[in-house]
C-alpha positions in Angstrom: -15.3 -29.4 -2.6 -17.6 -26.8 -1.7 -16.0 -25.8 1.4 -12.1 -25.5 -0.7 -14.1 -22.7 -3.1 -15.4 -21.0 0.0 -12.0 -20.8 1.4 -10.6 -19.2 -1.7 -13.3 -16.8 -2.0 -12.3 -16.1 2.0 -8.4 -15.6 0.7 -9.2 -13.5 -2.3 -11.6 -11.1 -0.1 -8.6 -10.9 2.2 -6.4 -9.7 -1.0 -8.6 -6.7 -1.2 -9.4 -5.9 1.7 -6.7 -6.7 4.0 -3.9 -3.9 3.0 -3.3 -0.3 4.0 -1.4 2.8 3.2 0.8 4.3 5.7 3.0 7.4 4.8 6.0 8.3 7.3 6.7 12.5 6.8 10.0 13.6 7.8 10.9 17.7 8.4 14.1 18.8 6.9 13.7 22.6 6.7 10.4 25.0 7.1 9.7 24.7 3.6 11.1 20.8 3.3 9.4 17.4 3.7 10.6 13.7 3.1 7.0 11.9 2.1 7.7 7.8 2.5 4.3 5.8 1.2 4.4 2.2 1.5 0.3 0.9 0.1 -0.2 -3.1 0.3 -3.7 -4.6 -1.2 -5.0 -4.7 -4.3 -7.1 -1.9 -3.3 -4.9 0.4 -2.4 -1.4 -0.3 -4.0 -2.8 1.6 -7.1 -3.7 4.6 -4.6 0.5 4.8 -3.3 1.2 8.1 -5.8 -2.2 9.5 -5.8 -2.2 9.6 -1.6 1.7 11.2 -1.8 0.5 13.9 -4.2 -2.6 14.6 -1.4 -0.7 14.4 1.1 2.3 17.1 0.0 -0.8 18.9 -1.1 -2.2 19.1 2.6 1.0 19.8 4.2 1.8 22.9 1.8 -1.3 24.8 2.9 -0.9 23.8 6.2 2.2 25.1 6.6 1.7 28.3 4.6 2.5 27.7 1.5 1.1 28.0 -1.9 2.6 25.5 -4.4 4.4 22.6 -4.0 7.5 20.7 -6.1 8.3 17.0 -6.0 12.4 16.4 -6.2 14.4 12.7 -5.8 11.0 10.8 -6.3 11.2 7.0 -6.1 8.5 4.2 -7.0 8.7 0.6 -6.9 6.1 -2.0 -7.1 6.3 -5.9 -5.8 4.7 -8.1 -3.6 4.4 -9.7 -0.1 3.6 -12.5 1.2 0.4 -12.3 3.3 -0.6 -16.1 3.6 -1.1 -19.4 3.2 -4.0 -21.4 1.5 -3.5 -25.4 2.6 -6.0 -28.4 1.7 -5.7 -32.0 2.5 -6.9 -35.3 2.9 -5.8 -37.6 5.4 -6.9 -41.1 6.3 -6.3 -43.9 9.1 -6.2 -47.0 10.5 -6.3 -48.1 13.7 -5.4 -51.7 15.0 -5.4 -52.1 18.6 -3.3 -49.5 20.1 -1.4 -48.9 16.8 -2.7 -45.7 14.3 -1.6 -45.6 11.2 -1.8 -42.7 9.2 -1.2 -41.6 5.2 -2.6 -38.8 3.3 -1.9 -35.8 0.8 -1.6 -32.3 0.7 -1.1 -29.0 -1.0 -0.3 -25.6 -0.1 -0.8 -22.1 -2.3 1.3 -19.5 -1.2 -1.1 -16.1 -1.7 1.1 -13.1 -2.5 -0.8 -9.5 -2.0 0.5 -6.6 -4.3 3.4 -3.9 -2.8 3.7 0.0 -3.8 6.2 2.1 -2.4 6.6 6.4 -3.4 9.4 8.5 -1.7 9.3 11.9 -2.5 11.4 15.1 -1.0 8.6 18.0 -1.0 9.6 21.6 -1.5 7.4 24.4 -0.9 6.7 27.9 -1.7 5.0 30.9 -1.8 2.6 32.2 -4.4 5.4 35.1 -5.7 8.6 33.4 -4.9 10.0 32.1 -7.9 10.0 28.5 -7.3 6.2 28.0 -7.3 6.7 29.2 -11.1 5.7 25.8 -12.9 5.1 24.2 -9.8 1.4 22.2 -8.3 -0.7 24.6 -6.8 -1.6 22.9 -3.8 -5.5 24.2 -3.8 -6.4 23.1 -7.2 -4.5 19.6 -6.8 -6.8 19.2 -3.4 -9.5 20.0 -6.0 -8.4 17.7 -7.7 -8.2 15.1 -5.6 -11.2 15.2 -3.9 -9.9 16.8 -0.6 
């Protein structure tokens, strides 16, 4: 018994800790960026929108621009499958050369939490008339923690 409690305290540390964010960035014009963010873990699925906004943040001052305007933003949530806890108990028998064999088991699917954010980024600079309204890219940094 004590080694089934260890096991699940292995699985739940592997819930945590065993999930990533991963952002794919894709160029449409000078001033244009497709940001994809797909975050798995219960660490970091909560972090998905936060590390977009960072992200479009960075890539506005990096390439020259001031502020920064989110347009056909998506989210989702759900969940993946990452593993497979299974406990059991056999028993046998042998007789002569013959075996026999019976026992039970279980299996407990374990299902780590999904966050997805697409975003097309515009950018602009500080007097054009789009950045009107729009993030300031500095102060969201700020923010954010940089």
């Amino acid at each position: 018994m004590r080694w089934s409690a260890l096991a699940l305290t292995c699985a739940g540390l592997g819930l945590l800790l065993g999930g990533c964010i991963r952002t794919q960035e894709l160029a449409l014009a000078p001033n244009v960026v497709r940001l994809d963010t797909q975050a798995s873990g219960m660490l970091f699925a909560g972090q998905a929108s936060t590390h977009t906004q960072k992200r479009a943040a960075q890539l506005t001052l990096q390439n020259g621009y001031t502020h920064f305007r989110f347009d056909q933003a998506q989210v989702s949530q759900g969940s993946q499958l990452t593993g497979v806890y299974s406990s059991g108990q056999a028993n046998a028998t042998r007789f002569g050369n013959n075996v026999s064999a019976f026992g039970t088991s279980s299996s407990t699917p374990i299902y780590a939490p999904t966050a997805n954010v697409g975003a097309t980024v515009y950018m602009f600079h500080a007097n054009e008339p789009g950045a009107q309204g729009a993030f300031d890219a500095a102060d969201m940094l700020k923010r954010l923690g940089n």
